[in-house]
C-alpha positions in Angstrom: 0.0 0.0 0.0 1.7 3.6 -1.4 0.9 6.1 0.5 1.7 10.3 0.2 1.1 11.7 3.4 1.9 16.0 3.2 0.9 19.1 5.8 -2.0 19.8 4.1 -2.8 23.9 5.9 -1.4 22.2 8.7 -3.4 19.4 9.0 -1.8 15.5 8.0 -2.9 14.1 5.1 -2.7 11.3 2.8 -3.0 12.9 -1.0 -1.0 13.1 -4.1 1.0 16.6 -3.9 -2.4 17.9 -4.3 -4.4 19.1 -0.9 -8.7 19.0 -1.0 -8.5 16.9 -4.0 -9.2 13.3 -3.3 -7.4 13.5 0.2 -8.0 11.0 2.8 -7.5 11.1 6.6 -4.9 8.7 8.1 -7.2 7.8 11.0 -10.0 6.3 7.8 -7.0 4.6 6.3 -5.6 3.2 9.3 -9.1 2.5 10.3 -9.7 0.6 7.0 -6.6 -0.8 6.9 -7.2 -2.5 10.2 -10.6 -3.7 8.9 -9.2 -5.5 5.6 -6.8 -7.6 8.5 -9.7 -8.7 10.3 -11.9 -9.6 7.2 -9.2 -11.6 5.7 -6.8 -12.7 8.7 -4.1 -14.5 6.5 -3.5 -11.2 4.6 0.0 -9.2 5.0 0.3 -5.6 4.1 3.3 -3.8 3.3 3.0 0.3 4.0 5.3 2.7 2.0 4.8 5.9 3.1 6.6 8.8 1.1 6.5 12.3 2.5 5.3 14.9 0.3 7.5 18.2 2.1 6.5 21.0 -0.8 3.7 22.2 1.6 5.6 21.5 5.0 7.4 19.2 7.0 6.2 16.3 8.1 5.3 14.8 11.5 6.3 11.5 11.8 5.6 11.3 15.5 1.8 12.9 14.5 1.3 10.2 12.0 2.8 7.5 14.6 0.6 8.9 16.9 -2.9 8.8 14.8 -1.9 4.9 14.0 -1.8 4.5 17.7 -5.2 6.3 17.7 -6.9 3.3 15.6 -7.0 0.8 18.0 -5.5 -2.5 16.8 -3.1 -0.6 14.4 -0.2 -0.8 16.5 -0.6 -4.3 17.5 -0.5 -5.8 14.2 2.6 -3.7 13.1 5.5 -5.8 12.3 8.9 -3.8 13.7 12.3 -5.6 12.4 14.8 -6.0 14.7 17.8 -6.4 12.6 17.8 -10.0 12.6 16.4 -12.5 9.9 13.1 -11.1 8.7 10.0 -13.9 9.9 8.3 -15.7 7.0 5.1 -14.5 5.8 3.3 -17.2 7.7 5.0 -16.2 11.0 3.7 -12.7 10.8 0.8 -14.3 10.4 0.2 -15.9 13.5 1.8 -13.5 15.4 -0.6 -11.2 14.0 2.4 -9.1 12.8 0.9 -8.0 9.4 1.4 -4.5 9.1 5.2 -4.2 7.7 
């Protein structure tokens, strides 16, 4: 899942360089996002987020913080330690699925 988060008049957003056209919140995609896992528990999603900075930096605390604010979000993320990376089916039943 690609994602362009940008400062949108201050406010995080998920949108393609261009603010109030098509955006979408972060807590409806992390709230969807959280829905897909539970209607299909053997899926796996991979989250590339680019920051769009032509409008204004970026928070990366404020968007760690409104994942935390979708409850289940943070439990299912998958945080690599440096070590060998699980197999698929690992994160899986660990419930790990949010890389």
């Amino acid at each position: 899942l690609s994602l362009d988060v940008c400062n949108c008049n201050g406010i995080l957003q998920f949108c393609h360089n261009v603010c109030d056209l098509g955006e979408r919140m972060p807590n409806e995609v992390f709230s969807n996002t959280v829905q897909f896992l539970t209607d299909f528990p053997s899926e796996v999603i991979v989250l590339f987020i680019e920051a769009s900075i032509d409008r204004g930096p970026i928070s990366w605390t404020e968007l760690y913080n409104e994942m935390a604010a979708v409850d289940g979000f943070v439990d299912m993320m998958y945080v690599h330690d440096g070590g060998q990376w699980p197999t698929m089916r690992e994160m899986v039943q660990k419930n790990s699925r949010i890389v």
